[in-house]
C-alpha positions in Angstrom: 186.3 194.0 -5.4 184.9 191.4 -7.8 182.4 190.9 -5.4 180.6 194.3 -6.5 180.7 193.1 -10.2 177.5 191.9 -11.5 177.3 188.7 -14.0 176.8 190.9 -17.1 179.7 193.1 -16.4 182.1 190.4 -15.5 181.4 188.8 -18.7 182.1 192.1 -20.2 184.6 192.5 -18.6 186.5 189.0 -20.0 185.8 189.7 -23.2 187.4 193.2 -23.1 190.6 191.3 -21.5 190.6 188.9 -24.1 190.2 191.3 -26.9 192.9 193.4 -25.6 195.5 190.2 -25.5 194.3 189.5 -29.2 195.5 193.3 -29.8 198.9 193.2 -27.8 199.2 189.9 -30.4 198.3 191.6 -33.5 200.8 194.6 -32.6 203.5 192.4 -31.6 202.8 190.2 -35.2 203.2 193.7 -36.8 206.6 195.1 -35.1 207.8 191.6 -35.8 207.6 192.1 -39.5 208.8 195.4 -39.6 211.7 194.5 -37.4 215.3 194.1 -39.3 217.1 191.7 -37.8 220.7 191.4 -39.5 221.0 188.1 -38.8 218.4 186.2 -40.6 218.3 186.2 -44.5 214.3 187.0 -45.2 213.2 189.7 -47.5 211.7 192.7 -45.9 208.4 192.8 -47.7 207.9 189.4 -47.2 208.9 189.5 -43.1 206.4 192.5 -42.9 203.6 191.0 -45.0 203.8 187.6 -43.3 203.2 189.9 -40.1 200.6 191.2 -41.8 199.0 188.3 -42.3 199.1 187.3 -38.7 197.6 190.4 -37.5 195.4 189.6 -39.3 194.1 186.7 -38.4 194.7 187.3 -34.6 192.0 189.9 -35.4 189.7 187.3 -37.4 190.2 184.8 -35.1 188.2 187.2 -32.3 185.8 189.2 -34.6 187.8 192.2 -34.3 
């Protein structure tokens, strides 16, 4: 199936799979700091804005 796949599109292609991992990151960074876990002793705002943060710069990182 790749074989029908010219350069440019494979290219494009890689960077759309990459750019959707960086994504399934940022989201993940996101629920993580919005999650409550009982357990651990961390304020809320600061949990969701360290997420924040890393979404953030998931997204930076890439040029998103």
């Amino acid at each position: 199936m790749t074989e029908n796949i010219a350069p440019n599109e494979h290219e494009r292609l890689r960077t759309l799979e990459t750019q959707v991992q960086v994504l399934a990151q940022a989201v993940k960074a996101l629920a993580e700091g919005l999650e409550e876990i009982p357990s651990e002793d961390v304020e809320r705002e600061k949990q969701a804005a360290r997420g924040a943060r890393m979404a953030h710069e998931l997204l930076l990182s890439q040029g998103l």
